[in-house]
C-alpha positions, 0 to 999 in steps of 0.5 A: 301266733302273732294275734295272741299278743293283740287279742284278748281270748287268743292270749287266754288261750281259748283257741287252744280250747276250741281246737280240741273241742272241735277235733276231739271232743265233739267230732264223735268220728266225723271228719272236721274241716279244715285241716287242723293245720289250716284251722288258723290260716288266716291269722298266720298269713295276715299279720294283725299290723298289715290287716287292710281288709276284713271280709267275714263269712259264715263257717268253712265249706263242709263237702270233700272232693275224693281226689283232690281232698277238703274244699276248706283251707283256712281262708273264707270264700278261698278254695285250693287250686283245681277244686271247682269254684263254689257259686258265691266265689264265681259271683266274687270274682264276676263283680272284680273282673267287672269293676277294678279288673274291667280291661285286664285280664280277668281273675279265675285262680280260686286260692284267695291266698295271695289276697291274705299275703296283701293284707285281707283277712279272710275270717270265717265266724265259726272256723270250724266245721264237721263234713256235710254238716252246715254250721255244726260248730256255730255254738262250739264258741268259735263266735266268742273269739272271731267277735273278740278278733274283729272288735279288736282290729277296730280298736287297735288299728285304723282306717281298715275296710270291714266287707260284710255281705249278707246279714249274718256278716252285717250282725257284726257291724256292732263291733266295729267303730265306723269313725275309724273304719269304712264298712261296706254293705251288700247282699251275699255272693250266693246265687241267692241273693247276688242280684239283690246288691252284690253284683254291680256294688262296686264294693272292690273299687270303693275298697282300693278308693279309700285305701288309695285316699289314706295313702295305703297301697290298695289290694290286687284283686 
């Protein structure tokens, strides 16, 4: 993994003790998404030099779908193609295709993979977690090192974009030096609470403004 030469805890090796604390030692037979496999995604499709963008959830989606397998694969908010859209992803894409998509043709593929290969780190907090069980590896230690990544790219690099929406992503704004950095706060893409700021923030146009400012190729939302 390219990250384990910037980021303390990933050159530890303390990823290494979470993958198997997750997948072994605490599953107790239940099934733990995403796939192994795609537990680090993010990180391998956004190289640490190329990261533009930081948007953070919470934890993975934790439902299956029989046919078409889990709804997690790495990336936060994303969703493999022909999974249904999850509601806070709908209201995402709501806000693009009204603000820097308004006249185009609008945004409707869920697989956020091509946002992660421009330079948006889709980073869950937790980025792990058992089936049907919300937040179920929130205390695994999954916080210690996603903290460690986001206190890291805003040491190390410049004039990145932190999205935080809702106030569990905002608890992390204290890791983030906003002299070097534009942090973008909302209300989260849930139905709950989208109205409350979400939509109608104009929190992508604000993104690619500022990138654009400091001469940084803006993202194709």
């Amino acid at each position: 993994m390219l990250w384990e030469e910037e980021v303390p805890l990933l050159r530890q090796g303390y990823h290494k003790e979470l993958l198997i604390k997750a997948f072994e030692n605490e599953s107790h037979g239940k099934k733990v998404f995403p796939p192994r496999d795609c537990v680090f995604q993010a990180m391998r499709l956004t190289p640490f030099e190329e990261v533009k963008v930081v948007i953070i959830g919470q934890d993975p989606y934790f439902n299956e779908h029989k046919k078409l397998g889990p709804e997690a694969h790495g990336l936060c908010f994303s969703v493999m193609d022909g999974i249904p859209m999850p509601p806070s992803l709908r209201n995402i894409f709501k806000e693009i295709n009204g603000s820097v998509n308004k006249g185009r043709e609008p945004r409707v593929n869920t697989n956020l993979t091509d946002w992660a290969e421009q330079g948006v780190l889709l980073l869950n907090a937790s980025l792990t977690v058992i089936e049907k069980q919300p937040n179920s590896h929130a205390n695994l230690g999954w916080h210690e090192l996603t903290d460690n990544i986001i206190e890291t790219i805003s040491l190390k690099r410049e004039k990145v974009v932190f999205m935080l929406w809702g106030a569990f992503a905002q608890k992390k704004e204290r890791l983030i030096d906003r002299s070097k950095h534009l942090i973008l706060k909302t209300s989260h893409p849930s139905p709950l609470s989208a109205h409350r700021g979400f939509l109608g923030s104009g929190v992508f146009t604000q993104c690619n403004e500022f990138l654009k400012r400091n001469q940084i190729d803006p993202i194709r939302w």
